[in-house]
FIDO-73306 format. One line per 3 residues: number of its first residue (from 1); their letters; for each residue x, y, z of C-alpha. Coordinates in nm, 2 decimals, decimal comma, padded with zeros to 4 digits. Each point is the difference from the previous one (the first is absolute). Layout:
BEGIN
NUM) a) X/Y/Z; ...
# end
This chain:
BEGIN
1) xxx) -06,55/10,73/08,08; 00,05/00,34/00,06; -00,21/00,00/00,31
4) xxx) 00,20/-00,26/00,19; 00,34/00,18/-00,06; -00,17/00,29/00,16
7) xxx) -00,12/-00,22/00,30; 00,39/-00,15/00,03; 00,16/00,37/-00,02
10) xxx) -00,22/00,12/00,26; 00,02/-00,36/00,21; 00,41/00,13/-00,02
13) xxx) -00,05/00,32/00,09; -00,19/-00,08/00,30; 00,25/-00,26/00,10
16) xxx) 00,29/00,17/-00,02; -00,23/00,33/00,19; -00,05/-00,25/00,26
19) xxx) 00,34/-00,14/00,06; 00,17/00,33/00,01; -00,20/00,13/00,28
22) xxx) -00,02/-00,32/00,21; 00,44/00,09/-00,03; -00,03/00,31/00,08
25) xxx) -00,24/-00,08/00,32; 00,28/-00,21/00,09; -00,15/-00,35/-00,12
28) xxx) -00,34/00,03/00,24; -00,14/-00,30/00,09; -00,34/-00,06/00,10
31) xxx) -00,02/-00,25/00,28; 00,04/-00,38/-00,04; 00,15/00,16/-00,35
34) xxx) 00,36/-00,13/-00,10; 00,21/00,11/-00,31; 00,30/-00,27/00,03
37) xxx) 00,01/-00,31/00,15; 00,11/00,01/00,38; 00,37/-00,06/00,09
40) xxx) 00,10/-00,31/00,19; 00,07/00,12/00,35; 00,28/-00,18/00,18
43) xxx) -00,14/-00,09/00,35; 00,35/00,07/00,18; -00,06/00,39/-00,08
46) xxx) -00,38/00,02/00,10; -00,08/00,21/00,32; -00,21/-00,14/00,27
49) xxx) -00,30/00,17/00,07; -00,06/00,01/00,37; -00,39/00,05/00,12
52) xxx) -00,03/00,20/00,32; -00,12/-00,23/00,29; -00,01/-00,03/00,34
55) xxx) 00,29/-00,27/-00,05; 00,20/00,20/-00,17; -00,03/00,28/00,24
58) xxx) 00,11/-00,26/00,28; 00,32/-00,08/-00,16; 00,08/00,36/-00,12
61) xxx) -00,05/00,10/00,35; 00,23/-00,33/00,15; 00,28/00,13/-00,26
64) xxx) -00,01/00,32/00,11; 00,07/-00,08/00,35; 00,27/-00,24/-00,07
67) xxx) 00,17/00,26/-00,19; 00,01/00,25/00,34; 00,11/-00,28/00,18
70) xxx) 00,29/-00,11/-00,23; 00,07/00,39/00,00; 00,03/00,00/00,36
73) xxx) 00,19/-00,25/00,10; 00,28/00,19/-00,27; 00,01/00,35/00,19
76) xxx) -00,08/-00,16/00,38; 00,28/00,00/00,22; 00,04/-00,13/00,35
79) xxx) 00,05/00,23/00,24; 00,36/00,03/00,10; 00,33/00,20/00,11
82) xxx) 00,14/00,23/-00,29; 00,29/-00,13/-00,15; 00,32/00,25/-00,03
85) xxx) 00,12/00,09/-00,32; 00,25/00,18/-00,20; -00,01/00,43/00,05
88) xxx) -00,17/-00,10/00,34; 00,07/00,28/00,28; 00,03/-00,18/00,34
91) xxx) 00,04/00,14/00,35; 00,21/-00,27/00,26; -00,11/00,18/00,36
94) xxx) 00,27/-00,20/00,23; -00,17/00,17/00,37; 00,28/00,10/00,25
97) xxx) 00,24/00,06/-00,30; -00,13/00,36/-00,15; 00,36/00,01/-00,20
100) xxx) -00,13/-00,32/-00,22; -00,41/00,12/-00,03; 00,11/00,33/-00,16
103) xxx) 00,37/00,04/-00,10; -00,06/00,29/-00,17; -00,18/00,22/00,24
106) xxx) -00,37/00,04/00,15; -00,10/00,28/-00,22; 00,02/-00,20/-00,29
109) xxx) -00,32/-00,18/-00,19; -00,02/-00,40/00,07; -00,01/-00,04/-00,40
112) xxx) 00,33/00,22/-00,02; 00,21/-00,14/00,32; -00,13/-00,37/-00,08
115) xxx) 00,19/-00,27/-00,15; -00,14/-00,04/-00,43; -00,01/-00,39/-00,13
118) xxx) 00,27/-00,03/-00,28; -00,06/-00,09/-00,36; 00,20/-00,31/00,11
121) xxx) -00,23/-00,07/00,25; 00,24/00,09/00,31; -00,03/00,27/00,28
124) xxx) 00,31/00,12/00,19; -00,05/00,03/00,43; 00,24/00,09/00,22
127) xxx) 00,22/-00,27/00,16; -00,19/-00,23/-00,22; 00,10/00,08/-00,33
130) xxx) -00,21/-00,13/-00,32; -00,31/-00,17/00,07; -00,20/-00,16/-00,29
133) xxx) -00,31/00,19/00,09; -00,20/-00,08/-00,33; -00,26/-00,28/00,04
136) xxx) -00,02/00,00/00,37; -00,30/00,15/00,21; 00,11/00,27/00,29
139) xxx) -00,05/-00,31/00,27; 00,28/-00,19/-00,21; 00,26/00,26/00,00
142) xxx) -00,07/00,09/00,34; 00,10/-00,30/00,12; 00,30/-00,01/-00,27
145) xxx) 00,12/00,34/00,16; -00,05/-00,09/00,37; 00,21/-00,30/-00,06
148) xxx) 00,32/00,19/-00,18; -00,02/00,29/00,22; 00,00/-00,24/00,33
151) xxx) 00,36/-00,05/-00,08; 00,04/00,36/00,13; -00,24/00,15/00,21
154) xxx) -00,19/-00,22/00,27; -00,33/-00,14/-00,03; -00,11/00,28/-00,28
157) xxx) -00,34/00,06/-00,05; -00,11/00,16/-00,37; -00,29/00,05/-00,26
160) xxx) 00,01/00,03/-00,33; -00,27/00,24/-00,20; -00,04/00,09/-00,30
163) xxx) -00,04/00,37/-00,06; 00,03/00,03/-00,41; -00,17/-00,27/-00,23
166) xxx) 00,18/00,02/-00,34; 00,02/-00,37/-00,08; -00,29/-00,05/-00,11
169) xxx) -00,30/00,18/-00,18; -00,32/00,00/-00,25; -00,09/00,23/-00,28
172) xxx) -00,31/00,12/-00,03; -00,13/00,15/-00,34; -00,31/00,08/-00,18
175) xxx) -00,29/00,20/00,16; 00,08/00,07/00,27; 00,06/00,38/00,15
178) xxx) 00,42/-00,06/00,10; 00,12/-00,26/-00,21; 00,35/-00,11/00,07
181) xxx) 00,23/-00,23/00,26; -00,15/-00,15/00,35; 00,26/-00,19/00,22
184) xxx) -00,12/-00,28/00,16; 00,05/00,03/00,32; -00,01/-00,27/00,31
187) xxx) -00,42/00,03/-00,02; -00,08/-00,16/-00,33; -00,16/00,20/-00,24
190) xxx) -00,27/-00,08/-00,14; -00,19/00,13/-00,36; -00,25/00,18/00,22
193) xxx) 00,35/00,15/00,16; 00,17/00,12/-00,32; -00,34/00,15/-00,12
196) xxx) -00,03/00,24/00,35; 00,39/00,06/-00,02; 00,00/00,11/-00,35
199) xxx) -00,31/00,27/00,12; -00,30/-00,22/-00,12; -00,14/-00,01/-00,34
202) xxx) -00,08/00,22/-00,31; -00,34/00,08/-00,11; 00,09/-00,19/-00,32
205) xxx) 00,07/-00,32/00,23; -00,16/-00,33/-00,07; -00,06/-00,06/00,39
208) xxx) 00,00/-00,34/-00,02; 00,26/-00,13/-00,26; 00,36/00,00/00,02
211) xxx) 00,32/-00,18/-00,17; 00,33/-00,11/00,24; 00,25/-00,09/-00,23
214) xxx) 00,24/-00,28/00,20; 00,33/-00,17/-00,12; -00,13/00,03/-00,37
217) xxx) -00,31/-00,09/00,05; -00,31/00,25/00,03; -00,30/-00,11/00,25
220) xxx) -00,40/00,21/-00,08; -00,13/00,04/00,33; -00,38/00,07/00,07
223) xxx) 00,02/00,20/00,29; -00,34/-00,08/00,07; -00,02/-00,35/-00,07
226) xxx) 00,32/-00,03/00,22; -00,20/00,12/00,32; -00,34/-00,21/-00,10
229) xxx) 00,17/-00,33/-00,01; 00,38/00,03/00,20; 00,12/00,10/00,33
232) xxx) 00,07/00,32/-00,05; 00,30/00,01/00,34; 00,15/-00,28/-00,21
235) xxx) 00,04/00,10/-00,34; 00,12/00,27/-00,21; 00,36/00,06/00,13
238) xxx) 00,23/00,15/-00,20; 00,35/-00,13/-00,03; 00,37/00,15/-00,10
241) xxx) -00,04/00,13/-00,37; -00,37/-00,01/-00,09; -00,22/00,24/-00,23
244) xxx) -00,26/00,08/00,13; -00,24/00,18/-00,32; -00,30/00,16/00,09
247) xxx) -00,21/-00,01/-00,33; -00,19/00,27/-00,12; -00,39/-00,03/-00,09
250) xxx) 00,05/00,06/-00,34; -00,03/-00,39/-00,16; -00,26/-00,07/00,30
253) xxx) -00,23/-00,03/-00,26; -00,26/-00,24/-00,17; -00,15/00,07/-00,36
256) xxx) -00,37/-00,06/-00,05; -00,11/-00,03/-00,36; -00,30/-00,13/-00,22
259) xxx) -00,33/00,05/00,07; -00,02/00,26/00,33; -00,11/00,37/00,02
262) xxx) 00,30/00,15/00,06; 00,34/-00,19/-00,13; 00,33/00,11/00,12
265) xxx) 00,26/-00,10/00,33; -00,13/-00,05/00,33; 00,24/00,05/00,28
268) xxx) 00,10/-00,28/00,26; 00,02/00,16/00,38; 00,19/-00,19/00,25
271) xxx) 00,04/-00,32/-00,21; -00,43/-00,02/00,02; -00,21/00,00/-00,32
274) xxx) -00,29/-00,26/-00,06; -00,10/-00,08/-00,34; -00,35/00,12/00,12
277) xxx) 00,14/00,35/00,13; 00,22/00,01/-00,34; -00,35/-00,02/-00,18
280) xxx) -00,19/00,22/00,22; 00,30/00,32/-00,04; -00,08/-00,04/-00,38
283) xxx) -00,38/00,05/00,01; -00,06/-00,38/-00,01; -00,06/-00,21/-00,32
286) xxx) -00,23/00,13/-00,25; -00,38/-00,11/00,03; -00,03/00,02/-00,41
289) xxx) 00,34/-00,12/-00,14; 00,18/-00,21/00,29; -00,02/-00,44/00,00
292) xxx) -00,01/00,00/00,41; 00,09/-00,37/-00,05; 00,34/00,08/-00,17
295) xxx) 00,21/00,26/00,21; 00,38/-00,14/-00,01; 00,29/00,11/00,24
298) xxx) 00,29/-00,02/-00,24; 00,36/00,03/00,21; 00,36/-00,09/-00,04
301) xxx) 00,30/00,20/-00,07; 00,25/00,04/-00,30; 00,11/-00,35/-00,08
304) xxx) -00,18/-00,16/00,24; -00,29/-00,27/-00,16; -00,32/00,23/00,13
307) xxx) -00,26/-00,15/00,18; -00,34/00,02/-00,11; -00,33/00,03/00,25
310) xxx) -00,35/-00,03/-00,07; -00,26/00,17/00,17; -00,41/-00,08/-00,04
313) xxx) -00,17/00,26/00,20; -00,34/-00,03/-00,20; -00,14/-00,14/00,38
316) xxx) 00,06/00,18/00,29; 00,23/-00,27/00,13; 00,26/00,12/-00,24
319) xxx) 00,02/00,30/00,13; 00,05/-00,14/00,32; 00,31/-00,15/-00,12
322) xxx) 00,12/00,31/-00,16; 00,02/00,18/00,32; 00,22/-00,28/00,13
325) xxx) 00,22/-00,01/-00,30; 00,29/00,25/00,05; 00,17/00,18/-00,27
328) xxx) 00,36/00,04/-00,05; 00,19/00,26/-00,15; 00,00/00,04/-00,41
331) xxx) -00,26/-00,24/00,00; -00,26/00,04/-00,36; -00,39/-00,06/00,13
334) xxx) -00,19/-00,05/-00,33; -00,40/-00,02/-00,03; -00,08/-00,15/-00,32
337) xxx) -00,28/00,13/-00,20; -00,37/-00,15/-00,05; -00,07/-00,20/-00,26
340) xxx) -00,31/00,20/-00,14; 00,27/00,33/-00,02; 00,26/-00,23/-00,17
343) xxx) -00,28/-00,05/-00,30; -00,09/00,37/00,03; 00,38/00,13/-00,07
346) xxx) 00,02/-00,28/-00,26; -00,29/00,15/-00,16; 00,08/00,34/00,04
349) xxx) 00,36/-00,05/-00,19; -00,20/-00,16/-00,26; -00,26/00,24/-00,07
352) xxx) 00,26/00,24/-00,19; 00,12/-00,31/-00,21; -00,36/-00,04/-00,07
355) xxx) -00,09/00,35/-00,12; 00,34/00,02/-00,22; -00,14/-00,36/-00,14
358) xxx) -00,35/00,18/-00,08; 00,19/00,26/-00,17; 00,21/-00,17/-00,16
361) xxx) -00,32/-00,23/-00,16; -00,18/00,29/-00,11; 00,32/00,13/-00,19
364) xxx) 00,02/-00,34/-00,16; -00,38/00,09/-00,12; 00,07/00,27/-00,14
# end
């Protein structure tokens, strides 16, 4: 009798030894292993799983280019005559009639002796009086002038320039060496434009990626995309009031985790990174540790459902397909670890638990 209360202390001991320590390990589980039963899993909130193929390649690539086009057709612009606005400066040259070109005297700038479009829309001209200059191109009120000033001199021939644009302009931020203001002038300016007015880029530029922000709503260009797939003499105009944001290089960025030599970022230039190149700047996946067959792309921003792709490069014809896969920024690549290492780690979390058990025994011996 006194034996087997011995045996059930120790069987105690050794039970509560164990339980502790699988606790503090943080509940390991060997695989196939499972301490509760599993959780019903509402279908409506599992993420697909995409595989990497040729097919989904095809369509990645399709959506890609109907995005640059839906882009350009928002910033192109026909080609056309400027439209005069309000804080315009306009010269009226009325030939024969020096008194009417420059009232004020030939030594004085065009922009100073000219005649400045009112915040009400309305120039004042000699003899003519208020014109409603505002909405009209220079052929329009030419003609509007010729007509009112016929009244009084014979047959009058006149132009109308327009020698200070102040009606209308763009703002250019971000990286780029002279942020600030660019009028648009009667040449329409395009994002290339603003970039070369503004005295090109920063080193800390990301070449290829900018932001226009436009009535409210803000647009991500890919520069580079833009001149693969568009017209690039059509596209990229910049209208009255636009942002223009050059982004900096500093969330151009994709993580690379799990099973590689080297973890850590890997740096997007000019909007080009291949899942293949992503792998290759870390060292590659680990001959020892890495499942080749289970490297995921993981992307999708804050509160955005993420999408999930799924990589088997175990053949070489997955790494074909990695090289044609292109990364975007803040996306997670994880290589998932071999199942022979998964056992290994198991069993080397255990082997403490183990020795603490043999201890503990031979102090219930004693």
């Amino acid at each position: 009798m006194k034996g087997q209360i011995e045996i059930l202390k120790r069987t105690l001991l050794l039970g509560g030894a164990v339980m502790s320590l699988l606790l503090m390990q943080g509940c390991v589980i060997a695989p196939g292993m499972t301490m509760t039963e599993p959780a019903e899993v509402d279908p409506e909130n599992v993420i697909e799983v995409q595989p990497i193929t040729l097919e989904l390649l095809k369509e990645m690539e399709v959506a890609r280019q109907n995005r640059v086009h839906e882009l350009a057709e928002v910033f192109a612009e026909e080609p056309g005559d400027y439209i005069i606005g309000k804080g315009d400066v306009l010269m009226v040259t009325v030939w024969d009639h020096p008194e009417l070109t420059i009232p004020a005297g030939s030594f004085r700038d065009a922009e100073e002796a000219g005649q400045q479009v009112g915040e009400n829309g309305y120039m004042f001209y000699p003899y003519v009086g208020l014109v409603k200059a505002e909405g009209m191109t220079r052929a329009e009120l030419r003609e509007v002038l010729t007509e009112r000033l016929s009244a009084y001199i014979q047959n009058p021939q006149l132009d109308v320039r327009v020698v200070a644009y102040r009606s209308k302009r763009a703002y250019v931020v971000g990286e780029v060496q002279q942020p600030g203001i660019r009028p648009i002038v009667d040449i329409p300016m395009t994002i290339a434009d603003a970039i070369s007015l503004s005295g090109g880029l920063t080193p800390n530029a990301h070449k290829s990626g900018v932001n226009v922000s436009r009535d409210g709503k803000v647009y991500q260009i890919d520069l580079k995309a833009m001149y693969d797939y568009a017209d690039s003499s059509r596209n990229m105009v910049l209208q009255h009031g636009d942002i223009l944001n050059v982004l900096d290089r500093s969330q151009q960025k994709v993580f690379v985790i799990g099973e590689v030599r080297k973890p850590g970022p890997v740096e997007i230039i000019n909007s080009d990174l291949s899942l293949s190149a992503a792998l290759g700047e870390v060292g590659g996946v680990s001959q020892t540790t890495a499942n080749p067959s289970a490297i995921f792309v993981i992307r999708g921003s804050a509160g955005d459902e993420p999408e999930i792709f799924h990589l088997d490069a175990q053949y070489a014809t997955g790494m074909v397909l990695a090289d044609r896969f292109e990364l975007e920024a803040q996306d997670v690549v994880f290589v998932d670890t071999a199942g022979v290492s998964q056992w290994n780690r198991v069993i080397s979390q255990l082997l403490p638990s183990v020795s603490i058990i043999g201890v503990a025994d031979s102090i219930t011996s004693n």
